[in-house]
PQR file of N, CA, C, O and H, with PARSE charges and radii, in Angstrom:
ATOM      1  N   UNK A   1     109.913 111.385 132.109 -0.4000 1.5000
ATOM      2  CA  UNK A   1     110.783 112.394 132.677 -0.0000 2.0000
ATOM      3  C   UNK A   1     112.203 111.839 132.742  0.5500 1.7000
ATOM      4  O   UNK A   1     112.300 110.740 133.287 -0.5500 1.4000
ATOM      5  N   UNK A   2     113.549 112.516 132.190 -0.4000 1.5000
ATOM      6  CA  UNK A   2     114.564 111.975 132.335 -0.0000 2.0000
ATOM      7  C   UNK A   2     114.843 112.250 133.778  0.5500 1.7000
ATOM      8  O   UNK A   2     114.249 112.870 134.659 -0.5500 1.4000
ATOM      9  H   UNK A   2     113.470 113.409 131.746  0.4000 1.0000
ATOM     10  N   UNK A   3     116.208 111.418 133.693 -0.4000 1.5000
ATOM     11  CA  UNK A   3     116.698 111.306 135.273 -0.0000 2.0000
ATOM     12  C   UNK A   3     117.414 112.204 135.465  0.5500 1.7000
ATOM     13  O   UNK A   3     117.810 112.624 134.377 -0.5500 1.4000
ATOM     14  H   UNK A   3     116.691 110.914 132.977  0.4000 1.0000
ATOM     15  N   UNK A   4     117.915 112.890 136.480 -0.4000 1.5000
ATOM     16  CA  UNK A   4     118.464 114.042 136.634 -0.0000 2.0000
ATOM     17  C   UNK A   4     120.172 113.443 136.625  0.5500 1.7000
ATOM     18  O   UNK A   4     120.983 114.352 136.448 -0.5500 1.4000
ATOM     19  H   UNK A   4     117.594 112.549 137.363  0.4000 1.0000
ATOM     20  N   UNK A   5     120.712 112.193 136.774 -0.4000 1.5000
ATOM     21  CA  UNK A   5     121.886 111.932 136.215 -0.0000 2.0000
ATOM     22  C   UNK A   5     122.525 112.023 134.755  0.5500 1.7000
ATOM     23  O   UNK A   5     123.561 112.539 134.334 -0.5500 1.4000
ATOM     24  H   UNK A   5     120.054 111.455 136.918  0.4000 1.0000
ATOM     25  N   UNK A   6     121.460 111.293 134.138 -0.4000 1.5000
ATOM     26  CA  UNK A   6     121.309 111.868 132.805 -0.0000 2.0000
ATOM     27  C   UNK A   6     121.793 113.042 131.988  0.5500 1.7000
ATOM     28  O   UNK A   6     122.622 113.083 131.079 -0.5500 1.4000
ATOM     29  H   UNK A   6     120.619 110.875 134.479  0.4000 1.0000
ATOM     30  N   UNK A   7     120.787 114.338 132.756 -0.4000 1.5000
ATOM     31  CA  UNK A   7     120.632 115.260 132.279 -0.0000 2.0000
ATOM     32  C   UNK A   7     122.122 115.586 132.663  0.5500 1.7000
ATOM     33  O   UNK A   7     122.868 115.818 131.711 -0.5500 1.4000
ATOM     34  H   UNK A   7     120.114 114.305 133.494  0.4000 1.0000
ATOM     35  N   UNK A   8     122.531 115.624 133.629 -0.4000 1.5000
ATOM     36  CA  UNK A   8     123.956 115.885 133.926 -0.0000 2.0000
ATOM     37  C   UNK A   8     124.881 115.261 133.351  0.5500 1.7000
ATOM     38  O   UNK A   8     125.622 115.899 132.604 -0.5500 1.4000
ATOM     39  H   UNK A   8     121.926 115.436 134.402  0.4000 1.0000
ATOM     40  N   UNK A   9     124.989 114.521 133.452 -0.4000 1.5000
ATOM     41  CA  UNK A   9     125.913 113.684 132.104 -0.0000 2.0000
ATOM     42  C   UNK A   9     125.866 114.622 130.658  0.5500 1.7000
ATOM     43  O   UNK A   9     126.884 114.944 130.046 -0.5500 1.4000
ATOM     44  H   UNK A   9     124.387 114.003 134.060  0.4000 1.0000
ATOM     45  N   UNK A  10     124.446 114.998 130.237 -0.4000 1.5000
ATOM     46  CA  UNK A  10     124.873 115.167 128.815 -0.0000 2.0000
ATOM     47  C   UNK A  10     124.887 116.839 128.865  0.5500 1.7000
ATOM     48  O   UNK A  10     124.562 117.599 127.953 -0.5500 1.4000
ATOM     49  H   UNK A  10     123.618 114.737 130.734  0.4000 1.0000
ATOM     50  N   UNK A  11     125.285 117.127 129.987 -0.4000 1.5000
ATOM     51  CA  UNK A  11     125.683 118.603 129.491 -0.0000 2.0000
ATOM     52  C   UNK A  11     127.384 118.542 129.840  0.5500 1.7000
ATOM     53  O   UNK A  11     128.121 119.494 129.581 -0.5500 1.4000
ATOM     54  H   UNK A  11     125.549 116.510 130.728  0.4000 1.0000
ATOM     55  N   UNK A  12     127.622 117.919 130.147 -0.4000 1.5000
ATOM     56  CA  UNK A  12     129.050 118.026 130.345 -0.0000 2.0000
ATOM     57  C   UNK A  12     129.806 117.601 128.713  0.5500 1.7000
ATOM     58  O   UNK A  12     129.153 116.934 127.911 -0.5500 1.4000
ATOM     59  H   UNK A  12     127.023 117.146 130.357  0.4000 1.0000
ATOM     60  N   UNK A  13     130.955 117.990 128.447 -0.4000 1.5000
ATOM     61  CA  UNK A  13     131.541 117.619 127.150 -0.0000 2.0000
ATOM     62  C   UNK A  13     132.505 116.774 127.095  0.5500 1.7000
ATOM     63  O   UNK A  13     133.562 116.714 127.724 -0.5500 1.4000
ATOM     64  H   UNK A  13     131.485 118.532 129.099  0.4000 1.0000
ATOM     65  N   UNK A  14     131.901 115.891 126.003 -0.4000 1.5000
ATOM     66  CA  UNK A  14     132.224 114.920 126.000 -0.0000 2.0000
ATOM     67  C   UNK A  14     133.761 114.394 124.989  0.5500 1.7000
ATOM     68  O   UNK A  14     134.038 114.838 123.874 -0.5500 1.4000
ATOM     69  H   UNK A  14     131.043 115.940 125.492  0.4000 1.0000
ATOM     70  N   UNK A  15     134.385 113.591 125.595 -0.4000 1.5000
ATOM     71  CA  UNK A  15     135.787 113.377 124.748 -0.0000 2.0000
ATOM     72  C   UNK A  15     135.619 112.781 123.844  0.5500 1.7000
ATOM     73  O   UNK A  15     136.644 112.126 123.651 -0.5500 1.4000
ATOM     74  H   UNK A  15     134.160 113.231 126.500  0.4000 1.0000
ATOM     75  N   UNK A  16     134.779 112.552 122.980 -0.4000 1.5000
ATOM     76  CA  UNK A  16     134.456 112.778 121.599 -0.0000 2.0000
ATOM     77  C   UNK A  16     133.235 112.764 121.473  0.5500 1.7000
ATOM     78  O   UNK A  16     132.367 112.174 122.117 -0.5500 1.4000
ATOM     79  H   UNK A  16     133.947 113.084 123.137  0.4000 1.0000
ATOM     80  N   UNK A  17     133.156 113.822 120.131 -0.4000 1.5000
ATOM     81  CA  UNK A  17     131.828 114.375 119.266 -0.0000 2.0000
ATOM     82  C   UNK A  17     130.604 113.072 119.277  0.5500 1.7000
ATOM     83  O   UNK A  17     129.429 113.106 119.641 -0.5500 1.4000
ATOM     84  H   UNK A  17     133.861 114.301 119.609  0.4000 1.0000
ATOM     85  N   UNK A  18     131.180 112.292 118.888 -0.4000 1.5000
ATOM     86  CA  UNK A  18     130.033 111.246 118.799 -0.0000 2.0000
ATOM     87  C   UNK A  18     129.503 110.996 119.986  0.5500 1.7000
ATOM     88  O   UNK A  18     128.433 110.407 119.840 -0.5500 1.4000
ATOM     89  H   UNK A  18     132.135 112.264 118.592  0.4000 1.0000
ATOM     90  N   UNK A  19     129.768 111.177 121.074 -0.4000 1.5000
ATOM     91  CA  UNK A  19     129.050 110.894 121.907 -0.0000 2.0000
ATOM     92  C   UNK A  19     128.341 111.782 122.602  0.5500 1.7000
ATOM     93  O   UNK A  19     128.059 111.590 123.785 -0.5500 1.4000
ATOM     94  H   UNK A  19     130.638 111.656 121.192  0.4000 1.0000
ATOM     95  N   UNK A  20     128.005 112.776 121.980 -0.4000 1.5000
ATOM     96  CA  UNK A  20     127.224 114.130 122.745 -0.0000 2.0000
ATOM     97  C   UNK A  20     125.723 113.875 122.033  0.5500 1.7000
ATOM     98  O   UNK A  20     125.681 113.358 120.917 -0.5500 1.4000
ATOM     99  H   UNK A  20     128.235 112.932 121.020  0.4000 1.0000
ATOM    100  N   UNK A  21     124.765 114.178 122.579 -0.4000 1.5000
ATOM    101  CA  UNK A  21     123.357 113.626 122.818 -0.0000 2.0000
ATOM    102  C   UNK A  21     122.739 114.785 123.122  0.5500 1.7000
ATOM    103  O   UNK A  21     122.830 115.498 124.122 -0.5500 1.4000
ATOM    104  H   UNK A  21     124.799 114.598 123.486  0.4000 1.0000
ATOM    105  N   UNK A  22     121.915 114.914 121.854 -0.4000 1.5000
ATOM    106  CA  UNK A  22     121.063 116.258 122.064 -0.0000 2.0000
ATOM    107  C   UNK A  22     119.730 115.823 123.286  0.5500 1.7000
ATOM    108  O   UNK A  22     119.176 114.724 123.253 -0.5500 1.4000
ATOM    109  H   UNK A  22     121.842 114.335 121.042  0.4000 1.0000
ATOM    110  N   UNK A  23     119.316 117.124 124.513 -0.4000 1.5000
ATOM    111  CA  UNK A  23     118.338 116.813 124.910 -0.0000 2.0000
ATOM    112  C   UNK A  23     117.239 117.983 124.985  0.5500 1.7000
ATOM    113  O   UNK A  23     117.597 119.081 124.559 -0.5500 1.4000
ATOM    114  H   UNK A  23     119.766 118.017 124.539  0.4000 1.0000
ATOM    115  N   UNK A  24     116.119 117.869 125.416 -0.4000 1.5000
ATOM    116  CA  UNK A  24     115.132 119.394 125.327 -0.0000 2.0000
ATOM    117  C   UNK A  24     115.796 120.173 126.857  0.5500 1.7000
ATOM    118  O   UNK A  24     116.134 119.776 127.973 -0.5500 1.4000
ATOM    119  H   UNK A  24     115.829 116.977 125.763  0.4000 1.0000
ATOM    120  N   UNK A  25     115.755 121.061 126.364 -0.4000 1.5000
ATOM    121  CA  UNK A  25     116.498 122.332 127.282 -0.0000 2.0000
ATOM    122  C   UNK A  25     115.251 122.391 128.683  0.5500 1.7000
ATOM    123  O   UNK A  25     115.550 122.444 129.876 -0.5500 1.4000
ATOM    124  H   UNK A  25     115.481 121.384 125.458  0.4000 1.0000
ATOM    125  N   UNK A  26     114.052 122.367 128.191 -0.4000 1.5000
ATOM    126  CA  UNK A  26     112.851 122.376 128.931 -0.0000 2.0000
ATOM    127  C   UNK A  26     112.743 121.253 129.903  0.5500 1.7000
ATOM    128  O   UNK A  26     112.801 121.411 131.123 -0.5500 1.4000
ATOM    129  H   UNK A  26     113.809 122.325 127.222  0.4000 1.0000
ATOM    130  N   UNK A  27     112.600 120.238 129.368 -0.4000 1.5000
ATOM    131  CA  UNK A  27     112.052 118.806 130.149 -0.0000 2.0000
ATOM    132  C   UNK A  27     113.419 117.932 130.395  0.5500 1.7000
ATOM    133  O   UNK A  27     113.636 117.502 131.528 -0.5500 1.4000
ATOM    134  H   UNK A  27     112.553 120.110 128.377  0.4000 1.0000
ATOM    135  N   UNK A  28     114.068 117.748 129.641 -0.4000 1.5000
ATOM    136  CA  UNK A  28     115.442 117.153 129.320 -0.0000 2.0000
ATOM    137  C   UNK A  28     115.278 115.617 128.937  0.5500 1.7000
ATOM    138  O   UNK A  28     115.715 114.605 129.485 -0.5500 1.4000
ATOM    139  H   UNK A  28     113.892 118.097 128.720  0.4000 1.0000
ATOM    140  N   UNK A  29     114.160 115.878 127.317 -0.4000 1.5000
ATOM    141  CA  UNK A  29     113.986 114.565 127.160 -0.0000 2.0000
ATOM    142  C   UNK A  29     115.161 114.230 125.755  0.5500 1.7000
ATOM    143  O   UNK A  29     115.465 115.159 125.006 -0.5500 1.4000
ATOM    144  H   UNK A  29     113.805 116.700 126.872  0.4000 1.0000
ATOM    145  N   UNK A  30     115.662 112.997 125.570 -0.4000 1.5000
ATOM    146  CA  UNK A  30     116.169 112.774 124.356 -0.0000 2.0000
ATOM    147  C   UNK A  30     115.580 112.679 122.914  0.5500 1.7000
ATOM    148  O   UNK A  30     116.265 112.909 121.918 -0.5500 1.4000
ATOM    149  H   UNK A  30     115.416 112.242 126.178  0.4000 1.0000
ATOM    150  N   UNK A  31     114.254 112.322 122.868 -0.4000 1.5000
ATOM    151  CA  UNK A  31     113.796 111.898 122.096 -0.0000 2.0000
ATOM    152  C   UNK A  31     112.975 112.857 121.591  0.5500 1.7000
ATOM    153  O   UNK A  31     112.348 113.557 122.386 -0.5500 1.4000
ATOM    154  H   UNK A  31     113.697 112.135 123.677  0.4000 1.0000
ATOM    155  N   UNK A  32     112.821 113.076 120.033 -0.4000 1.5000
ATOM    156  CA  UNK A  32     111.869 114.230 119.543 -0.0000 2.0000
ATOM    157  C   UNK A  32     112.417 115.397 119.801  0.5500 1.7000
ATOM    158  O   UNK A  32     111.773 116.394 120.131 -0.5500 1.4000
ATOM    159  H   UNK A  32     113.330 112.507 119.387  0.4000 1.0000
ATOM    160  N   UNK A  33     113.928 115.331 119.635 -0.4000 1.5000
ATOM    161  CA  UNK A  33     114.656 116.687 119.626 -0.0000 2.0000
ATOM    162  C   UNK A  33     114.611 117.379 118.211  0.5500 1.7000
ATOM    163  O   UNK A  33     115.004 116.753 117.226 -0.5500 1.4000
ATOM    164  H   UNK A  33     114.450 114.521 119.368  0.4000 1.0000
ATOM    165  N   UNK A  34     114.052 118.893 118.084 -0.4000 1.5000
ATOM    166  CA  UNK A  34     114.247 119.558 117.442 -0.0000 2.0000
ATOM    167  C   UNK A  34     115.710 120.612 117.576  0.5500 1.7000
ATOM    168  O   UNK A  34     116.138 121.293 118.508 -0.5500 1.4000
ATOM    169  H   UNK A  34     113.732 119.402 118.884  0.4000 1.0000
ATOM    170  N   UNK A  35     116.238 120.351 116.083 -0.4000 1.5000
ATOM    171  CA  UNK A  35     117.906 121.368 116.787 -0.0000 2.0000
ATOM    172  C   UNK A  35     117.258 122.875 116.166  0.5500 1.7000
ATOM    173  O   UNK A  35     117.695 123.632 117.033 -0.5500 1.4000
ATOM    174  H   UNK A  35     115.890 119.798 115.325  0.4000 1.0000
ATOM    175  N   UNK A  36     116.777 123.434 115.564 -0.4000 1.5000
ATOM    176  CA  UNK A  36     116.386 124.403 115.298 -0.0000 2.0000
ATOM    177  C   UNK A  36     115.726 125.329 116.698  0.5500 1.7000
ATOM    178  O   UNK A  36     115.849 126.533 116.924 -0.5500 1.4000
ATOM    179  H   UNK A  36     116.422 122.819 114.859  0.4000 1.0000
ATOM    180  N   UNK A  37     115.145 124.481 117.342 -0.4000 1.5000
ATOM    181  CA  UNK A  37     114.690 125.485 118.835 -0.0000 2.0000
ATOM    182  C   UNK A  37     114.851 124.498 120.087  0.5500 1.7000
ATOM    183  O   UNK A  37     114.041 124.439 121.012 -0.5500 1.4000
ATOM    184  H   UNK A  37     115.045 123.503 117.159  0.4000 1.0000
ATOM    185  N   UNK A  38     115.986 123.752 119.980 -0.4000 1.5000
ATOM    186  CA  UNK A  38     116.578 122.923 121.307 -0.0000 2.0000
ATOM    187  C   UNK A  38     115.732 122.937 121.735  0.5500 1.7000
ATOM    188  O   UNK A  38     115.351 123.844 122.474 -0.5500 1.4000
ATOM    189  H   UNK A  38     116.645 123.800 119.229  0.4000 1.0000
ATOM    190  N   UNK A  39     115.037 121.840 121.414 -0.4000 1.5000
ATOM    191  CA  UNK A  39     113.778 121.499 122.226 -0.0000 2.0000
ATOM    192  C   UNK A  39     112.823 120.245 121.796  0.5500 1.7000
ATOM    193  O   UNK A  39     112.814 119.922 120.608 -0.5500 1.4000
ATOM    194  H   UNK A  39     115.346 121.103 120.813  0.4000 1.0000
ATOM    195  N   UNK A  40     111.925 119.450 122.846 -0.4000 1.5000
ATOM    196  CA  UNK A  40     111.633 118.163 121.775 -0.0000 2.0000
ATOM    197  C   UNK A  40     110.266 118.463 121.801  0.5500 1.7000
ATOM    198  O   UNK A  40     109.887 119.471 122.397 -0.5500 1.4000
ATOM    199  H   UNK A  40     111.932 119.713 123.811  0.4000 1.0000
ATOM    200  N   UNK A  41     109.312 117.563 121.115 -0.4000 1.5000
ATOM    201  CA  UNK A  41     108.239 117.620 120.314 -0.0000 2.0000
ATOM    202  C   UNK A  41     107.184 117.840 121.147  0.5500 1.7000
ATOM    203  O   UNK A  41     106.134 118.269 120.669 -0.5500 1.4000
ATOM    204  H   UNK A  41     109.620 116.744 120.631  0.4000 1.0000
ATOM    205  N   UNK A  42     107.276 117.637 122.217 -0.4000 1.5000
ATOM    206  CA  UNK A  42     106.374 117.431 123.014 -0.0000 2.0000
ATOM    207  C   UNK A  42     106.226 119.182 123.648  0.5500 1.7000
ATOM    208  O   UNK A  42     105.119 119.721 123.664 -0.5500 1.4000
ATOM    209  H   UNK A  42     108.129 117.289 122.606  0.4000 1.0000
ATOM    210  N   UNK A  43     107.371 119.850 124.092 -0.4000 1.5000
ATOM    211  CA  UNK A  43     107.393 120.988 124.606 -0.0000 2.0000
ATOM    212  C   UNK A  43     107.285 122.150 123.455  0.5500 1.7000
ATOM    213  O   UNK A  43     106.630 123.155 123.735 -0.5500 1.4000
ATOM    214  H   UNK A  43     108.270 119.412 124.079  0.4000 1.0000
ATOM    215  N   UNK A  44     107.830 122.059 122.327 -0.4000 1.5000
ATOM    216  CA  UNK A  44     107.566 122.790 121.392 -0.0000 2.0000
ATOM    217  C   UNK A  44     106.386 122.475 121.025  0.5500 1.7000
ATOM    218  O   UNK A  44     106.020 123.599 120.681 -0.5500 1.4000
ATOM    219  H   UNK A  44     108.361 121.243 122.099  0.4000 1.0000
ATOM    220  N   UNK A  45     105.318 121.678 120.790 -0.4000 1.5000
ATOM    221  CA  UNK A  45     103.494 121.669 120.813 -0.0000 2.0000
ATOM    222  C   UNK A  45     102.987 122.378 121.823  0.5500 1.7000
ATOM    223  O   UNK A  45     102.346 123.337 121.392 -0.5500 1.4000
ATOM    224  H   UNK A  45     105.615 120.764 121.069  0.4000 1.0000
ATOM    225  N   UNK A  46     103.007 122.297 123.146 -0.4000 1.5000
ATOM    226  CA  UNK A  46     102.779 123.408 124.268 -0.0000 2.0000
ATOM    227  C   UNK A  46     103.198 124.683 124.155  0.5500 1.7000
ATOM    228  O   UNK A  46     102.328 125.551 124.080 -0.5500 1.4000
ATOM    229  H   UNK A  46     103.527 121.518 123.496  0.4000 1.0000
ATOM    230  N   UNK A  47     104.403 125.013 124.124 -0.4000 1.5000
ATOM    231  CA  UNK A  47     105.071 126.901 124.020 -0.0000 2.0000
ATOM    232  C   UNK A  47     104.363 126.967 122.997  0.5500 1.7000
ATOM    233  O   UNK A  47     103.399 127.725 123.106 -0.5500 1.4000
ATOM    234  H   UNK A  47     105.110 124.308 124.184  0.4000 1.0000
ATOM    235  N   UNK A  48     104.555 126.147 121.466 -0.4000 1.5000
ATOM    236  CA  UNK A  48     103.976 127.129 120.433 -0.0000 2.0000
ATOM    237  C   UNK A  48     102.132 127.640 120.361  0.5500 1.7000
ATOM    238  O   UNK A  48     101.709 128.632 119.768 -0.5500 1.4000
ATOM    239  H   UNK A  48     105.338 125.532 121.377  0.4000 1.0000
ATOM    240  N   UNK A  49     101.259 126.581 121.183 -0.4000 1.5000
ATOM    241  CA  UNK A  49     100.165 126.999 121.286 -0.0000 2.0000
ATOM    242  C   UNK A  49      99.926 127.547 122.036  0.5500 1.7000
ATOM    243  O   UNK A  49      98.704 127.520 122.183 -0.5500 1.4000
ATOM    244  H   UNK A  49     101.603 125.775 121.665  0.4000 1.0000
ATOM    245  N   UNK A  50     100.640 128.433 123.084 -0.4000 1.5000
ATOM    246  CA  UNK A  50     100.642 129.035 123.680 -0.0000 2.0000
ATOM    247  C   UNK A  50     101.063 130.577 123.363  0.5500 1.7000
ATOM    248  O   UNK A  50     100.611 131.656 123.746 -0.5500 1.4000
ATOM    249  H   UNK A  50     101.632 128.455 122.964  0.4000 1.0000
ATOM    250  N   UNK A  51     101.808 130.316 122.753 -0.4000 1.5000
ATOM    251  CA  UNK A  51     102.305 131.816 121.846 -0.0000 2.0000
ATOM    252  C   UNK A  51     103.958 132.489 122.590  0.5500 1.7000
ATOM    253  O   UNK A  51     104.494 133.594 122.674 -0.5500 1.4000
ATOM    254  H   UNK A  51     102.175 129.439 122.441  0.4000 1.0000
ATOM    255  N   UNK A  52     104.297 131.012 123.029 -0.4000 1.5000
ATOM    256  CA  UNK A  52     105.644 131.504 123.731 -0.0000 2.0000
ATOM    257  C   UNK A  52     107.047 131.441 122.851  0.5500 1.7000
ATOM    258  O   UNK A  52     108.049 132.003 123.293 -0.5500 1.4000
ATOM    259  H   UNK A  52     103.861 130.114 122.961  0.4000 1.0000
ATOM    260  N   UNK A  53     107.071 130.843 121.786 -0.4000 1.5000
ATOM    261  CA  UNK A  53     107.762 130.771 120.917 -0.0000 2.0000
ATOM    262  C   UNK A  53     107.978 131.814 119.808  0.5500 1.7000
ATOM    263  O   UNK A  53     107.322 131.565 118.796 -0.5500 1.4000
ATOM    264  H   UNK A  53     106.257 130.387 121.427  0.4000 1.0000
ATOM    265  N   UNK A  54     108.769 132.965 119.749 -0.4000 1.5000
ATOM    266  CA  UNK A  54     108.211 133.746 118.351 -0.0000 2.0000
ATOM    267  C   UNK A  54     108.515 133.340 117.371  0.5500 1.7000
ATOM    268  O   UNK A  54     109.560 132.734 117.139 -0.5500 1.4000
ATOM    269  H   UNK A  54     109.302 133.167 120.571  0.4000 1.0000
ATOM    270  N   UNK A  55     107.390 133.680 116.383 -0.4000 1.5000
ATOM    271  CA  UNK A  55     107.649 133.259 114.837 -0.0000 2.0000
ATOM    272  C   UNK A  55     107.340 132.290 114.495  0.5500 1.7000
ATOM    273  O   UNK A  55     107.573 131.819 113.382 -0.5500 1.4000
ATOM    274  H   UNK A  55     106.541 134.173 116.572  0.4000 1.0000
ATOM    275  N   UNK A  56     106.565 131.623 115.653 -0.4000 1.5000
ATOM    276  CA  UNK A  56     105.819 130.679 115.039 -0.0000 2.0000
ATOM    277  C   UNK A  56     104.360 130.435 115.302  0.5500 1.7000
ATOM    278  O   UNK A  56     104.070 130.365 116.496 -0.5500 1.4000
ATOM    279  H   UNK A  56     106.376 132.006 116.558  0.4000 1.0000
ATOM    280  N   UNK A  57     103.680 130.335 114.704 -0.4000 1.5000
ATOM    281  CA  UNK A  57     102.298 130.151 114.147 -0.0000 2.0000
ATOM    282  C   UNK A  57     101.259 129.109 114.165  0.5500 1.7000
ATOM    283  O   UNK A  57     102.000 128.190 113.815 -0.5500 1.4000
ATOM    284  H   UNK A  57     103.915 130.391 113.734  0.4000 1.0000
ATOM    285  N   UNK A  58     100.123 128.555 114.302 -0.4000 1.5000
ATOM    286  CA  UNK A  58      98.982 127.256 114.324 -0.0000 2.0000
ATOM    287  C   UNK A  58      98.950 127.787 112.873  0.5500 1.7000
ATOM    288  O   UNK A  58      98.773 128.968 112.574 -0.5500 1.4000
ATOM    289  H   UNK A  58      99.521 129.301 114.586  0.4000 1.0000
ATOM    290  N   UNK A  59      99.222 126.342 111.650 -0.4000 1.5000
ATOM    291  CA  UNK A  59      98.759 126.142 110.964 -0.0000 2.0000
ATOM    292  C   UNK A  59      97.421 126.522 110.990  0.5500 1.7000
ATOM    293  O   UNK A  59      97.032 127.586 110.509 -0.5500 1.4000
ATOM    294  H   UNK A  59      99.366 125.383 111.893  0.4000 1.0000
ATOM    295  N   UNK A  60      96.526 125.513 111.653 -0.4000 1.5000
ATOM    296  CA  UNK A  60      94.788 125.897 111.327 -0.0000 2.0000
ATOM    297  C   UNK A  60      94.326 127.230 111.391  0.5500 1.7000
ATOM    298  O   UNK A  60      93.240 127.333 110.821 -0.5500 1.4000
ATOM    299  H   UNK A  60      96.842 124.648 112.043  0.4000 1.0000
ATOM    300  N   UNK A  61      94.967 128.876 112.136 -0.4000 1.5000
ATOM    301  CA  UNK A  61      94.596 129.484 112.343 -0.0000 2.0000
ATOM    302  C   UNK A  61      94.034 130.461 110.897  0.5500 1.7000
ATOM    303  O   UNK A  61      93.402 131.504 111.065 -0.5500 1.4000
ATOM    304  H   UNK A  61      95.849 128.793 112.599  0.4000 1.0000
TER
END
């Protein structure tokens, strides 16, 4: 679980580009960020098997 300083830190904007740090909108983790649905790997496996995500689909189905 990130720290809630963290998370605050990286929504604020930053005085330069390079230093802005994508995080999941959901959990507010850094790591396993998808930029296509702001969100990381871990929370996009849950919503999507769940059917909370539209347009997206279980392979196996």
């Amino acid at each position: 679980m990130a720290r809630k300083s963290m998370i605050i830190k990286a929504q604020r904007t930053p005085k330069y580009k390079a230093r802005k740090k994508n995080r999941c909108k959901v959990c507010g983790r850094p790591r396993g960020y998808m930029r296509d649905f702001e969100m990381c790997r871990v929370c996009f496996r849950k919503l999507a098997s769940e059917g909370l995500i539209p347009g997206v689909t279980k392979s196996s189905w």
